[in-house]
C-alpha beads as a LAMMPS data file, in Angstrom:
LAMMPS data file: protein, C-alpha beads

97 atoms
96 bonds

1 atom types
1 bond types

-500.0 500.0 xlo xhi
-500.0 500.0 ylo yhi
-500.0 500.0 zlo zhi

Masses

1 110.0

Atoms # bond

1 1 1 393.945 24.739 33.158
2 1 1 395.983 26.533 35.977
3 1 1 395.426 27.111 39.678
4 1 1 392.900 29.742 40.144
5 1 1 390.386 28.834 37.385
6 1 1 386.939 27.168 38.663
7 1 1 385.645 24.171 36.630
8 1 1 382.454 22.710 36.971
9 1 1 381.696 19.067 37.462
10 1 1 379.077 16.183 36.369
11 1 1 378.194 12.679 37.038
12 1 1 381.048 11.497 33.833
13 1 1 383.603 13.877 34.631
14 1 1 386.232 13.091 35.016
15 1 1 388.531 15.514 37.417
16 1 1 390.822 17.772 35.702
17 1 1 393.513 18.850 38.297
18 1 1 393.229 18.563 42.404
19 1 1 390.736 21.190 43.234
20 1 1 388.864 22.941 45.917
21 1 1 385.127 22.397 46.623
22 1 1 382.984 26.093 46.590
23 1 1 379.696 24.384 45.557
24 1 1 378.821 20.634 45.758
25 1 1 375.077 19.245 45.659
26 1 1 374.909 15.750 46.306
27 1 1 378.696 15.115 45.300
28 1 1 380.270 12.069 45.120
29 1 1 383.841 10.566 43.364
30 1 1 384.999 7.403 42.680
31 1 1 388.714 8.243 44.152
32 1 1 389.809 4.217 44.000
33 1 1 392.587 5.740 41.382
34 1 1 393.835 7.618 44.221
35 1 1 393.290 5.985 47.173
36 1 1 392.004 2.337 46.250
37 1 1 388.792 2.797 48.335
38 1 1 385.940 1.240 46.431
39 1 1 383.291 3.363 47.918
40 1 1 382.369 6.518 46.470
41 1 1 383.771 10.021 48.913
42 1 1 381.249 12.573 49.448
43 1 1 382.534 16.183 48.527
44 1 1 381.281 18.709 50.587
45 1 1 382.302 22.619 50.774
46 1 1 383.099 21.846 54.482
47 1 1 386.668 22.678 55.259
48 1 1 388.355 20.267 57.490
49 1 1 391.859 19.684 58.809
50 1 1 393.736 18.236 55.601
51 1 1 394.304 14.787 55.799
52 1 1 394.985 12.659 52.747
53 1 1 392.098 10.214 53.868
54 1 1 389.349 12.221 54.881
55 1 1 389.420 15.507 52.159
56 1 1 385.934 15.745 51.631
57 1 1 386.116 19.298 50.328
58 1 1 389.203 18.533 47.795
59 1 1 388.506 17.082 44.496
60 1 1 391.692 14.914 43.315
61 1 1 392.842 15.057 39.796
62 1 1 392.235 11.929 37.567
63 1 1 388.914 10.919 39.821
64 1 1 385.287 10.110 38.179
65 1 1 382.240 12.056 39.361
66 1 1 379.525 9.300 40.364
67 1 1 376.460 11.351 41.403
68 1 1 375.712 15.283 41.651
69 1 1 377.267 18.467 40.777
70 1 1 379.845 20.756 41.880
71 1 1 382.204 23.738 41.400
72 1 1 385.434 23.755 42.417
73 1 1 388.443 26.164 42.577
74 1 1 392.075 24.618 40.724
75 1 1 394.809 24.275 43.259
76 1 1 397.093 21.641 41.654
77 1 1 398.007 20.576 38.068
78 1 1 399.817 18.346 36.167
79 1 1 403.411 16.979 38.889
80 1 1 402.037 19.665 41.320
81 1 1 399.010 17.196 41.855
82 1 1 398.257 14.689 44.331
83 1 1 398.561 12.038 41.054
84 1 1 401.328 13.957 40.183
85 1 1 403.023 13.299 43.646
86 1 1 402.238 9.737 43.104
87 1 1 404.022 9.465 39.721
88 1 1 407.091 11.597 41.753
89 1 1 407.090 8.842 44.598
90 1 1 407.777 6.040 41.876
91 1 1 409.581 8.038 40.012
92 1 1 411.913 10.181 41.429
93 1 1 413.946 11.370 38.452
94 1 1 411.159 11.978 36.328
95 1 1 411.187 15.567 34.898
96 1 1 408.763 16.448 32.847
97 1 1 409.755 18.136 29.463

Bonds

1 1 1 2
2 1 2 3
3 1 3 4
4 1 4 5
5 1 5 6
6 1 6 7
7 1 7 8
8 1 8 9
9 1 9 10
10 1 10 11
11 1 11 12
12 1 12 13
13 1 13 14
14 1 14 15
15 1 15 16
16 1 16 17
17 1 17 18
18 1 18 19
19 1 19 20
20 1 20 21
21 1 21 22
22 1 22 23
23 1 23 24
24 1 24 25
25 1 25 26
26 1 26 27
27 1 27 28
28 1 28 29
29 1 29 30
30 1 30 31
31 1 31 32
32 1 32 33
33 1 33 34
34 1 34 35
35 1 35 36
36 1 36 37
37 1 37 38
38 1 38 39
39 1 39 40
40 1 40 41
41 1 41 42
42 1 42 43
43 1 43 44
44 1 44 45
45 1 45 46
46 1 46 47
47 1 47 48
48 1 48 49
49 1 49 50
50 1 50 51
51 1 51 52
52 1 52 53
53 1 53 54
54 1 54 55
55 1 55 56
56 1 56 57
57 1 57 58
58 1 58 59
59 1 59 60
60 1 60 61
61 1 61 62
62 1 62 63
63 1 63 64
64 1 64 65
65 1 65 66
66 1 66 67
67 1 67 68
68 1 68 69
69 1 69 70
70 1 70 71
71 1 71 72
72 1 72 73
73 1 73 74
74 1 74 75
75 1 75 76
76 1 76 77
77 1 77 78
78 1 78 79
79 1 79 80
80 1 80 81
81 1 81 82
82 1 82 83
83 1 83 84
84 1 84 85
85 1 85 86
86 1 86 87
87 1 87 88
88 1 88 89
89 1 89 90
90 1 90 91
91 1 91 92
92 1 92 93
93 1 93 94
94 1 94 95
95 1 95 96
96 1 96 97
């Protein structure tokens, strides 16, 4: 997986890598991994000013699809994620291998 490939997602799925919405149809993620919210975030293809709290057209890696379906363009992987600036935060000296 690398940025620039489009994935496809399903209630189950579990996000592979922060992506971009292009399609969703009654979308919505469990993000609590991310952002400890219990309540499931709608994903919609509307762009919006980026704010950590309210991305409702960016799917974040390591997050459960609850309810619809949805494509979405790769724009983060692996460190380079927002999980991956997580693990960074708590981990400064971490370098992957």
């Amino acid at each position: 997986m690398a940025p620039g490939d489009i994935i496809q997602l399903l209630p189950g799925d579990i996000v592979p890598a922060d992506a971009r919405v292009i399609f969703a149809q009654n979308a919505f993620v469990d993000e609590s991994v991310v952002s400890g919210e219990s309540v499931p975030a709608p994903k919609t293809i509307e762009a919006t000013s980026y704010n950590e709290s309210n991305a409702s057209s960016i799917f974040y890696s390591d997050t459960t699809i609850i309810t619809g379906k949805a494509r979405a363009i790769i724009i983060g992987t692996g460190i380079n994620s927002t999980f991956g600036a997580i693990g960074k935060y708590y981990y400064p000296s971490f370098s992957p291998q």
